[in-house]
C-alpha positions in Angstrom: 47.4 -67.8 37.3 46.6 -68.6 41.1 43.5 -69.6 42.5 42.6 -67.2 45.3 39.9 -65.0 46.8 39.4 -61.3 47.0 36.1 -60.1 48.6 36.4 -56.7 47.0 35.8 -57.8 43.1 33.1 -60.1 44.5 31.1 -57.8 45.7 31.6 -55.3 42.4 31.0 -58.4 40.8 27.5 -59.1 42.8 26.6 -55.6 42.3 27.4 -55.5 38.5 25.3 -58.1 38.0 22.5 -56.8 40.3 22.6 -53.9 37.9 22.5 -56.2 34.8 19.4 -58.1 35.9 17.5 -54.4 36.9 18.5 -53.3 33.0 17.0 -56.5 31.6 14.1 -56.3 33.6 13.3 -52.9 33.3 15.2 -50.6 30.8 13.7 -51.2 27.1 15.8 -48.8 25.4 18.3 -48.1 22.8 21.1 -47.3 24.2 21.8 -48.7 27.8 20.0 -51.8 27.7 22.3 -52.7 24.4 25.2 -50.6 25.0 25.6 -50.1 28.4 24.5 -53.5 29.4 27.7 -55.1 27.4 30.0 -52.5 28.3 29.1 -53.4 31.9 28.6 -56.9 30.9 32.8 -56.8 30.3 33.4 -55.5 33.8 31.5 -57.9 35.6 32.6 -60.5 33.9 36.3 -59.0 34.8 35.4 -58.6 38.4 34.3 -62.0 38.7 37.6 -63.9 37.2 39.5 -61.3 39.9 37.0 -62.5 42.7 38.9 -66.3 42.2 42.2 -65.9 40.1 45.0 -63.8 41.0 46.0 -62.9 37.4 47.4 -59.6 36.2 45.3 -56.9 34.6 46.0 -56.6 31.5 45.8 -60.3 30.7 42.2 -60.6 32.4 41.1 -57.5 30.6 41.8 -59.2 27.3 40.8 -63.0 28.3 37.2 -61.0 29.3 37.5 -59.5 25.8 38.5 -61.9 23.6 35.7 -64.2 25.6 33.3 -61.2 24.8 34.4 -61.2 20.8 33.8 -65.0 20.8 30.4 -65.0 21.9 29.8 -62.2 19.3 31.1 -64.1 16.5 28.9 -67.4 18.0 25.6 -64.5 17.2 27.0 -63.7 14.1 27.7 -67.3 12.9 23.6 -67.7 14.8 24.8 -70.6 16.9 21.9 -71.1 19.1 19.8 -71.7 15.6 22.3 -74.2 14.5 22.5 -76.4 17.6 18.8 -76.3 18.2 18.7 -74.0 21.5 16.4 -71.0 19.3 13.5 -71.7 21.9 15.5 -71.4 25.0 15.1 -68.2 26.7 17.7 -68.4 29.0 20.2 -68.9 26.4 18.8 -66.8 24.3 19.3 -64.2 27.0 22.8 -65.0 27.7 24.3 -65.6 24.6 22.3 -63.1 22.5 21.1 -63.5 19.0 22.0 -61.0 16.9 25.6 -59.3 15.9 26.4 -56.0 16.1 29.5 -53.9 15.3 28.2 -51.9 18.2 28.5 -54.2 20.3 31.5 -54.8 19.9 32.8 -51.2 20.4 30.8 -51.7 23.8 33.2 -54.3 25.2 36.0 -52.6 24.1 35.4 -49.8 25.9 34.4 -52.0 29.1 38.1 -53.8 29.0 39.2 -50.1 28.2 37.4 -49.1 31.2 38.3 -51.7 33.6 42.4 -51.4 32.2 42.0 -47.5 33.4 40.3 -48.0 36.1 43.1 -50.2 37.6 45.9 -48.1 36.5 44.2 -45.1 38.5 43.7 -47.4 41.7 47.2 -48.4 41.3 48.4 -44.7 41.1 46.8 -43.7 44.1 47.7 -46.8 46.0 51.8 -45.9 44.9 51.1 -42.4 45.7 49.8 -43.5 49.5 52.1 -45.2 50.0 55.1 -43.0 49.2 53.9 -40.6 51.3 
C-alpha cells in the first residue's frame, strides 16, 4: 500500500459524510437512519482510505469491513460502558452502543456495494478504452 492522493474519492468521501451528518440530524427512522446510515457508513469510510492509499479494491473493501465488524463486536462486548466513555456523546455517536445482526448485513452490503460499483467503473473504463 502507497500513500497517494485522488481528489475523486475525496470528494465522494466529503459528500458521504455530508449525507451521514444530515441522516443523524434529521432522519429518526427505522430503517435509513440504522440501515442505510451503516451501509453508507462502509462506503465512506472506503472512499476515504482511497482518497490517501493506493490499495486495491478488493483488499480496501474488506479492511473497511472487517474494521466495520470490529466496532460491532466492541457494541456487543458494550466497550464504551467498560472503559468509562458511557456519558460521551460523541463516542457514543461514533462507536454506537448496541449490536445488531442487522447491522451487520448493512455493511456487508456497503463493501458489496462499493466491490460492484468498482468492477462496473472498471468495465466501462476497459470498454472506452478499446474502442
Amino acid at each position: 500500500m502507497k500513500l497517494r492522493w485522488n481528489a475523486l474519492y475525496f470528494f465522494l468521501a466529503i459528500l458521504l459524510l455530508m449525507i451521514e451528518i444530515v441522516i443523524a440530524l434529521f432522519v429518526h427512522d427505522e430503517l435509513i437512519r440504522p440501515i442505510g446510515g451503516d451501509f453508507l457508513v462502509v462506503v465512506f469510510l472506503y472512499c476515504l482510505l482511497q482518497s490517501f492509499c493506493e490499495i486495491k479494491v478488493l483488499q480496501a473493501a474488506v479492511s473497511v469491513l472487517l474494521f466495520a465488524y470490529f466496532i460491532e463486536i466492541l457494541q456487543y462486548c458494550h466497550f464504551i460502558e467498560r472503559v468509562g466513555l458511557q456519558e460521551v456523546h460523541l463516542v457514543r455517536m461514533v462507536i454506537g452502543t448496541t449490536f445488531s445482526w442487522l447491522d451487520i448485513y448493512a455493511y456487508t452490503g456497503g463493501a458489496l456495494f462499493v466491490v460492484l460499483c468498482e468492477w462496473i467503473f472498471s468495465r466501462k473504463l476497459l470498454a472506452l478504452s478499446r474502442s
